[in-house]
C-alpha positions as CSV (number, residue, x, y, z in Angstrom):
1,X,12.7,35.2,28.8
2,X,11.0,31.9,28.0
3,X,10.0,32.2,24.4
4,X,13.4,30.5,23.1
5,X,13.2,27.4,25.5
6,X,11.7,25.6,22.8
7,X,14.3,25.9,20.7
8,X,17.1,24.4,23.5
9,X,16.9,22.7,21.1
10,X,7.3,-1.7,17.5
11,X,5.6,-2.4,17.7
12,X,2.2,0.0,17.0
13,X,-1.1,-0.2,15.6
14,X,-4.2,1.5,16.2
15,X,-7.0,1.0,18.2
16,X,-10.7,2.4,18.5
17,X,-11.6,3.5,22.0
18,X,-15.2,3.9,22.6
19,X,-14.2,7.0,24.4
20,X,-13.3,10.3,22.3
21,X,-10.7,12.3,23.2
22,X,-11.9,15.8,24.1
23,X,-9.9,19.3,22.5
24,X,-10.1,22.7,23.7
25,X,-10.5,25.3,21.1
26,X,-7.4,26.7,19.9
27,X,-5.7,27.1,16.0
28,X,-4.1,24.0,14.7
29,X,-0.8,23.2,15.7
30,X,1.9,22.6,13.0
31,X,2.6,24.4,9.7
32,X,1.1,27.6,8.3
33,X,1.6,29.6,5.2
34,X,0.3,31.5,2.2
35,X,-0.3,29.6,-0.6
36,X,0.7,32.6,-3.1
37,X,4.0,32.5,-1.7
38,X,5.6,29.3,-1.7
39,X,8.7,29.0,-0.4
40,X,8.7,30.8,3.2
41,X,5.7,29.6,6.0
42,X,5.3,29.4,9.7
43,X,4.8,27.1,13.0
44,X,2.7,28.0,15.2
45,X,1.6,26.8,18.8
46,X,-0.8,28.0,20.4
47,X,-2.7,26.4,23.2
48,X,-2.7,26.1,26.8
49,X,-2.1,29.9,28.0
50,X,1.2,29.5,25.6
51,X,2.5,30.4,22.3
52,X,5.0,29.9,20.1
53,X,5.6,31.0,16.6
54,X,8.5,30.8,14.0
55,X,8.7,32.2,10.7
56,X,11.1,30.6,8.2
57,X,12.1,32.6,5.0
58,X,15.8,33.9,4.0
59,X,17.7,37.2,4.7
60,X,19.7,39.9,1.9
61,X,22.1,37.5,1.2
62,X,19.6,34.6,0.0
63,X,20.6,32.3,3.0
64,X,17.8,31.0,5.0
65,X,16.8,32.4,8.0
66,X,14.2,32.1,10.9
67,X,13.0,34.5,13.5
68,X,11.2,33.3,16.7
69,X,8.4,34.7,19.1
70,X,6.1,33.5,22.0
71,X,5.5,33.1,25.9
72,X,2.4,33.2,28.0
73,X,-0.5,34.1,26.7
74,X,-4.2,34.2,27.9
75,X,-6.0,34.3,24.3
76,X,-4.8,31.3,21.8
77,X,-6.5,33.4,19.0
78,X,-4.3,36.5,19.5
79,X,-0.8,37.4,20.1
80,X,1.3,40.7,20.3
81,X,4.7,40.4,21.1
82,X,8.4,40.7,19.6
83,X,10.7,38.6,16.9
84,X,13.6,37.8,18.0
85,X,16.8,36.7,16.7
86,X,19.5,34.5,17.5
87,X,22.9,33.5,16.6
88,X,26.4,31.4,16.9
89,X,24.7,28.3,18.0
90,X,24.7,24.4,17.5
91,X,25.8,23.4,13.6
92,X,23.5,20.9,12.5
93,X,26.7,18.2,12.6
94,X,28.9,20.1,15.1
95,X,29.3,19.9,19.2
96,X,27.0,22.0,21.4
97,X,27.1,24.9,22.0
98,X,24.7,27.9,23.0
99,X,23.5,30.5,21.1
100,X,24.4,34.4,22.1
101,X,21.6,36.2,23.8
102,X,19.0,37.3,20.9
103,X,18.1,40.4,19.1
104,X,14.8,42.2,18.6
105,X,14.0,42.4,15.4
106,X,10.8,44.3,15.7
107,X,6.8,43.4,16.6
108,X,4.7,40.5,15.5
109,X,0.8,40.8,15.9
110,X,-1.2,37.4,15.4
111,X,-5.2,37.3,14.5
112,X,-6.9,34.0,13.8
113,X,-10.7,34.3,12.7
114,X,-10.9,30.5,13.6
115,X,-8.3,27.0,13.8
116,X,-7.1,27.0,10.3
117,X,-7.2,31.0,9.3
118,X,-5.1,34.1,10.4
119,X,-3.2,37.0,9.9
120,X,0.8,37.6,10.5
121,X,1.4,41.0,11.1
122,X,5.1,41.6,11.2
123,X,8.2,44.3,10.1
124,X,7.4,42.7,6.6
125,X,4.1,44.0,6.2
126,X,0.5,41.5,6.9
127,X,0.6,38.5,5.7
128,X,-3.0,35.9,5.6
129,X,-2.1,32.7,6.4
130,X,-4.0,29.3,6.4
131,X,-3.3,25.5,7.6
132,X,-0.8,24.1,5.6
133,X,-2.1,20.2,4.3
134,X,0.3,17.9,2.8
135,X,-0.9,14.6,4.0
136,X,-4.2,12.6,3.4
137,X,-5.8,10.0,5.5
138,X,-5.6,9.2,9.4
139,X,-2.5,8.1,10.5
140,X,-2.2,4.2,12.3
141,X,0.3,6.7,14.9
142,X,0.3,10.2,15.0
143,X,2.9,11.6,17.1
144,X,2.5,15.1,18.6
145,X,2.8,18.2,16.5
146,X,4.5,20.8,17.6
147,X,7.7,22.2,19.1
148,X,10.6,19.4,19.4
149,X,13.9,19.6,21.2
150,X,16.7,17.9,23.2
151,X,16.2,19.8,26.4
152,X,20.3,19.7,27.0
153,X,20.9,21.4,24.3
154,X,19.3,24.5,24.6
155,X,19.2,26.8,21.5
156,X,18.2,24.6,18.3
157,X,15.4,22.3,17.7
158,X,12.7,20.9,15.7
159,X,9.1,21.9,14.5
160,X,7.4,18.6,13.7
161,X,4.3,18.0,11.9
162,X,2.7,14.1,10.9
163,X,-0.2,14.5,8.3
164,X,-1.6,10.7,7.5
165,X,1.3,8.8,6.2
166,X,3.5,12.2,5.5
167,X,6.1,13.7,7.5
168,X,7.4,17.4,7.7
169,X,10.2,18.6,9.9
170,X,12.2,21.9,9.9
171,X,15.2,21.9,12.2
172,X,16.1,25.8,13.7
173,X,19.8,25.7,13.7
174,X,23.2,27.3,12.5
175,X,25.6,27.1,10.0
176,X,29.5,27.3,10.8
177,X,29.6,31.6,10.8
178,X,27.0,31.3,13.4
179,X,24.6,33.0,11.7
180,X,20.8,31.0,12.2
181,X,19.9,28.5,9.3
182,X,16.9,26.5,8.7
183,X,17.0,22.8,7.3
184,X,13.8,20.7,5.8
185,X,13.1,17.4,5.6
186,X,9.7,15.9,4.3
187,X,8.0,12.6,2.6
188,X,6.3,9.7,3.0
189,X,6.4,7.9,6.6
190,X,8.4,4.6,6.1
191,X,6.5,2.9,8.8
192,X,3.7,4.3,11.3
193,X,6.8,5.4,13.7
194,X,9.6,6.0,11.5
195,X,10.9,8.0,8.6
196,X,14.2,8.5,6.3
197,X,14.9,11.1,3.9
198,X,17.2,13.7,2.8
199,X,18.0,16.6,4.4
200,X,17.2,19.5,2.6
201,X,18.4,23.3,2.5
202,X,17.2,26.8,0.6
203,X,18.1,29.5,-0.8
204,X,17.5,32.8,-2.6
205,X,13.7,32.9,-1.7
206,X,11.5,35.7,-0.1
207,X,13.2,38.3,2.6
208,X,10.9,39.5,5.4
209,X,10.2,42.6,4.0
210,X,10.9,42.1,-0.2
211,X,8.7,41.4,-2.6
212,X,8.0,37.7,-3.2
213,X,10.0,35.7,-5.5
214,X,10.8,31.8,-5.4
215,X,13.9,29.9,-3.8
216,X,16.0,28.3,-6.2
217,X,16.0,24.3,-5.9
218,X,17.2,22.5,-2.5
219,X,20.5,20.9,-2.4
220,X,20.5,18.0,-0.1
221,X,23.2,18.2,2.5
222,X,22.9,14.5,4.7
223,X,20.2,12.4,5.2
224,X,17.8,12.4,8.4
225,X,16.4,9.0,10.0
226,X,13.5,9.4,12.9
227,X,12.2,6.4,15.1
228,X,9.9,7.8,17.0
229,X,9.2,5.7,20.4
230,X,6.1,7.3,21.8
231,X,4.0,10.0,20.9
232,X,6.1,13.0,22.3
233,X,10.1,11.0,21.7
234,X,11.8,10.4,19.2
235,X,15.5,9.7,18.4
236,X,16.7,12.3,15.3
237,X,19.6,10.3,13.1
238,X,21.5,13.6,11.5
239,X,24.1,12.0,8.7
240,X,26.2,14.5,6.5
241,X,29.6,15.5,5.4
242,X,32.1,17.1,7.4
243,X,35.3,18.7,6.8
244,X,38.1,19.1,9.3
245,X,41.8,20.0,9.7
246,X,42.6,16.2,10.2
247,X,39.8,14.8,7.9
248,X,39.3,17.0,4.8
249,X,36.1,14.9,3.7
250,X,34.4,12.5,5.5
251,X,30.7,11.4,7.0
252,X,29.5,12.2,10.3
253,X,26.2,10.3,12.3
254,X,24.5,11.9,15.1
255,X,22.1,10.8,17.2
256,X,20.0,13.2,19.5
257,X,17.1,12.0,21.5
258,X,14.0,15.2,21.4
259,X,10.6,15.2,22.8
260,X,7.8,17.9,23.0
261,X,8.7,20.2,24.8
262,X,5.0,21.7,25.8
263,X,3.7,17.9,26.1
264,X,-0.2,18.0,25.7
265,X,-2.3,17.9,28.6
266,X,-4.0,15.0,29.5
267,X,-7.5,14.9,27.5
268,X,-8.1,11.1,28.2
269,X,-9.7,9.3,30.9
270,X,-9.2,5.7,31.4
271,X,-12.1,3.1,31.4
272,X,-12.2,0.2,33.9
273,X,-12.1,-2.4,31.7
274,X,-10.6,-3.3,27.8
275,X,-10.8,-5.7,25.9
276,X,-8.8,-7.2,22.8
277,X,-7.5,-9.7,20.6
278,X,-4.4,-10.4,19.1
279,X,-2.7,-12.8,16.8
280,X,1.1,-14.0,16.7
281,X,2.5,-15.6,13.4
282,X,6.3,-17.0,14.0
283,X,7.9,-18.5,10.7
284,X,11.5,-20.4,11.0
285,X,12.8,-21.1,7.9
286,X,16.4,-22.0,7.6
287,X,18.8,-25.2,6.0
288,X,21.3,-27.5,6.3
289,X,23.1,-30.0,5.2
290,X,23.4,-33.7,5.9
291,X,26.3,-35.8,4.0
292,X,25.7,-33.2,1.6
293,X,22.5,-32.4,0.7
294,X,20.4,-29.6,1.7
295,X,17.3,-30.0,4.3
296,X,15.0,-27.1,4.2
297,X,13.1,-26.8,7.7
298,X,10.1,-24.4,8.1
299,X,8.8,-24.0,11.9
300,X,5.8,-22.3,12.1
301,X,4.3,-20.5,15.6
302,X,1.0,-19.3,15.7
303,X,-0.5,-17.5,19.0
304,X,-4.0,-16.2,18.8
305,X,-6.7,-15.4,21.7
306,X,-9.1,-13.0,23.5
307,X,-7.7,-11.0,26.7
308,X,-10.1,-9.1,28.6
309,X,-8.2,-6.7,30.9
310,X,-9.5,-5.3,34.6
311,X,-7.8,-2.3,35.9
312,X,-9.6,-3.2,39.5
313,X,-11.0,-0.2,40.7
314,X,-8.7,2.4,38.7
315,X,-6.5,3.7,41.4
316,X,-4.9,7.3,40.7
317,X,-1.3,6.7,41.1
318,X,1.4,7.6,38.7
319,X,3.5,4.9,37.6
320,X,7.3,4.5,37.3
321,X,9.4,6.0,34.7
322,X,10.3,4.4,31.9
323,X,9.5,7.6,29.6
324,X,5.9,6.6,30.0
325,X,3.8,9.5,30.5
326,X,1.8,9.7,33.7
327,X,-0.4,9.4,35.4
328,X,-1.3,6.0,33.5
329,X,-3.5,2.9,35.4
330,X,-2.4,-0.8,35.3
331,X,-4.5,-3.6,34.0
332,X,-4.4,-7.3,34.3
333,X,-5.6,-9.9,32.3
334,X,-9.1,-11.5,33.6
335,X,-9.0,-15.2,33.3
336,X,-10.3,-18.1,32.2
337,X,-12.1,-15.2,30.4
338,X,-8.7,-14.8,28.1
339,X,-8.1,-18.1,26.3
340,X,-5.1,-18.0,24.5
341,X,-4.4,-21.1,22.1
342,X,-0.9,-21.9,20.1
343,X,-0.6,-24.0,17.1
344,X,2.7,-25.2,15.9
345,X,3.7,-26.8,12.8
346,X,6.8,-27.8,11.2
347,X,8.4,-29.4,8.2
348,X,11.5,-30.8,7.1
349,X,12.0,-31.3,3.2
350,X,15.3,-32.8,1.3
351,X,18.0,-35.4,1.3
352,X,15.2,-37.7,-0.3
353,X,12.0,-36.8,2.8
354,X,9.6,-35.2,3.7
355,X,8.7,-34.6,7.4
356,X,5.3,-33.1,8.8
357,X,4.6,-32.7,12.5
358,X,1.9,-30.2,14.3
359,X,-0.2,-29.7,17.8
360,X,-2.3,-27.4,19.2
361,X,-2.4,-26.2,22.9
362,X,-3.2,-24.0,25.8
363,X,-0.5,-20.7,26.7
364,X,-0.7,-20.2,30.3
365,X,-0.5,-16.4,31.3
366,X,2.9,-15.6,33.3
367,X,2.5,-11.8,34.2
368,X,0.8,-10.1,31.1
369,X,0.7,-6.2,31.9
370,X,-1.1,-3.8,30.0
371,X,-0.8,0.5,30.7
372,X,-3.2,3.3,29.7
373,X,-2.6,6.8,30.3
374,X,-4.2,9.8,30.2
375,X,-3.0,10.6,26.7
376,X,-4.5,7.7,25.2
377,X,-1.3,5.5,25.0
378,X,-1.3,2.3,26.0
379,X,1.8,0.0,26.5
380,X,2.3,-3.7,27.9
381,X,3.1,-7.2,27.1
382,X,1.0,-10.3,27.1
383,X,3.6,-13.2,28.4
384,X,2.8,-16.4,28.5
385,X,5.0,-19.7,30.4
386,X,7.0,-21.4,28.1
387,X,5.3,-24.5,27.0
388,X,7.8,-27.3,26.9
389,X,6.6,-30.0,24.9
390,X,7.4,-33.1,22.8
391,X,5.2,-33.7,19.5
392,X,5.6,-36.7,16.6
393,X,7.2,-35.6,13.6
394,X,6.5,-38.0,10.5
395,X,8.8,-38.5,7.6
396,X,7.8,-40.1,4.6
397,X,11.4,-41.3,1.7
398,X,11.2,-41.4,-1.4
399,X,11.8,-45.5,-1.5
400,X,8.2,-45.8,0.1
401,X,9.8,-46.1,4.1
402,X,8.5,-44.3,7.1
403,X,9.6,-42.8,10.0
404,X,8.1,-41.6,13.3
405,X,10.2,-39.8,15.6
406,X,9.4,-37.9,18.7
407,X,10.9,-34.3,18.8
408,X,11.2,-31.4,21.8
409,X,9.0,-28.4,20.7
410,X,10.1,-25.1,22.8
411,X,7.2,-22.4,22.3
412,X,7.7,-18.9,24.1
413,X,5.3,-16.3,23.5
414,X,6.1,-12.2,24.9
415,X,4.0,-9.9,22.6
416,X,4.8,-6.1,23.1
417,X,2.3,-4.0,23.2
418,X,2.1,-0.5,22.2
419,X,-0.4,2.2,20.4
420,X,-2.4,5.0,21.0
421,X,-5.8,6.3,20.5
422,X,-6.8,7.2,16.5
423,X,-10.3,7.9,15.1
424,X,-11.5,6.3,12.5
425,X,-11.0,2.8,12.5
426,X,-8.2,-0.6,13.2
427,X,-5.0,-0.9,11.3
428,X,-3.1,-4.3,11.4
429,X,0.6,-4.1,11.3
430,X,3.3,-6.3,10.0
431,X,6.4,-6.3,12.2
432,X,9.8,-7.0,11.7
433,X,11.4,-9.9,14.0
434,X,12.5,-9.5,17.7
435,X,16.1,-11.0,16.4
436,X,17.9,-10.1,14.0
437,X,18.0,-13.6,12.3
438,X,17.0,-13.1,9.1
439,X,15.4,-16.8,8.4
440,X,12.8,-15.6,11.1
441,X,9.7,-13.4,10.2
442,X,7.2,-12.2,12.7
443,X,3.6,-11.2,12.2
444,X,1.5,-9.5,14.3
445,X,-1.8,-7.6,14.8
446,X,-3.9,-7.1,17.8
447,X,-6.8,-5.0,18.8
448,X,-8.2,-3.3,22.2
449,X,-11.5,-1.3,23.2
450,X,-12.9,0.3,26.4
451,X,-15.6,-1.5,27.2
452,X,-17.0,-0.2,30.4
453,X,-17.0,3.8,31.1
């Protein structure tokens, strides 16, 4: 039986399409509760001739616990099927291992009277439950809500929910007696695709058939860390405490790679054409010493232009891996329509000067790529040949003397690109450098729209 499959378990900005993305009429993916009864809720999937459902809440002994259900099914607005339970699975820290075959635990009826209303029927009585909102605003990336799982590790995984700048993840797990545990970590996005904060576990709330009462307060038991690299992957950080025969106390990192495992269906067709414009702001800033004294040197790169991109008749083929999702169509940069300009400056200041030098020039395109798929992603790179060039840099001394020298000036320009469809306007993004230098700071922002249907 399929219906605990789901459990085996940068660059981005935004960009306006002129294109909407279509939606079939189903209830909204991602968390569900009753606002009377805090503590205990739901995920629910259900679209595409599927659904999946998990109720989190805590069994007789105050641990918490989750039961699943799901599988095919022809009506996204109602469900009848069976919980079910599992057991002696993966640890949130530990090796993998799989889970024992599950137990029914009795029916579960589903009714939703439109996307954001229903009611849970269920061994604990019916229960109405709503959308659960915990974010404001639209998101510059919204990854895919749903069900999240490493597929090799079949057994635990990850309901996953992005709400404008908030995140909210549950992880369906164990604890070391085997029995099945649920752990919660939510907040504040750090950046568009990535998120830190503590891993979170309850206790002592509702049972599935007792009257409602509370949980007492969370104790935090590691710390989670999630860089999501497309819409539907993501790597998942876990770091806690372990204990061990050899190692009473210690910390433990680990790294699992998920995705969705129900991926959307496409919903976005491609258009023949974009265009765009982007902007690339490069600043060097380091020092050093001559005879003593300190030289401060600031190098500053700006790339800025227009590309207008041609696809070239949109040919249906599917393009190679690289955990892109397919079928996606390849563009090319149209030129001399796509003039791309670069402006360098730099400084020198100390040991009794100051030096000033700048130029502006042409960036040749060397292979610029740019990928749109059927999801709305796009990804690429506008590259440019390196521009080899020799510029004056003046220095004026404090005594009144000049100097005029002529320096090499070594300008490459390779600007990732990656983002996805969101309604509702352009965000610009601030990156962090390519390279881990710290004396280096990249900038960039860059914008693309269909402009033919």
């Amino acid at each position: 039986m399929r219906c605990m499959t789901w459990l085996r378990a940068v660059l981005v900005t935004a960009v306006v399409l002129s294109q909407s993305l279509s939606a079939h009429a189903a209830p909204e993916i991602g968390w569900w509760w009753n606002p009377d009864e805090s503590g205990r809720g739901f995920f629910v999937e259900s679209r595409d001739d599927l659904i999946y459902v998990a109720g989190y809440f805590y069994d007789e002994d105050g641990r918490a616990k989750w039961l699943v259900a799901g599988g095919p099914n022809s009506d996204p607005y109602r469900y009848d099927g069976r919980l079910l339970e599992y057991a002696n699975g993966q640890t949130l820290l530990g090796d993998y291992k799989p889970p024992s075959a599950p137990v029914d635990r009795g029916p579960i009826s589903l009714r939703f009277t439109d996307d954001r209303h229903g009611t849970l029927t269920w061994p604990g009585g019916t229960i109405a439950i709503q959308r659960h909102e915990f974010g404001e605003g639209v998101a510059a990336f919204r990854p895919d809500s749903g069900w999240w799982w490493n597929e090799a590790e079949s057994g635990r995984g990850y309901s996953v929910e992005v709400q404008g700048s908030s995140f909210f993840m549950v992880g369906f797990m164990y604890d070391d007696a085997g029995k099945p545990l649920w752990y919660f970590s939510a907040g504040p996005m750090a950046s568009p695709t990535s998120f830190a904060g503590a891993i979170l576990q309850f206790a002592n709330g509702q049972t599935m058939t007792g009257s409602y009462h509370p949980p007492s307060a969370p104790v935090k038991v590691g710390d989670l860390a999630v860089d999501f690299t497309g819409i539907d992957t993501a790597d998942f950080e876990f770091t806690g405490e372990v204990a061990s025969r050899l190692q009473p106390e210690g910390v433990k990192t680990v790294i699992i790679e998920v995705k969705r495992e129900f991926p959307a269906k496409p919903t976005y067709t491609p258009a023949e054409r974009y265009a765009g414009t982007f902007h690339q702001t490069a600043v060097l800033k380091y020092t050093s010493a001559v005879q003593g004294q300190s030289i401060i040197t600031v190098i500053t790169v700006d790339v800025k232009g227009t590309v207008t991109w041609d696809n070239g008749g949109l040919p249906d083929l599917p393009s190679a891996g690289d955990k892109f999702r397919k079928p996606s169509y390849t563009y090319s940069p149209v030129l001399p329509q796509s003039p791309v300009d670069v402006t360098y400056t730099q400084t020198q200041d100390g040991a009794g000067a100051h030096c000033a030098g700048s130029f502006t020039d042409n960036l040749v395109d060397n292979g610029s790529t740019l990928r749109v798929n059927g999801y709305a992603q796009y990804r690429g790179e506008i590259k440019f040949k390196e521009l080899n060039k020799t510029f004056e840099l003046k220095c004026t001394y404090e005594d009144g003397g000049m100097l005029t020298s002529t320096i090499p000036a070594l300008v490459e320009a390779l600007i990732p690109l990656k983002g996805a469809a969101v309604p509702g306007g352009i965000d610009y993004k601030t990156l962090a450098p390519q390279h881990p230098a710290p004396f280096i700071t990249v900038t960039r922002s860059y914008t693309f729209a269909a402009i033919t249907p």
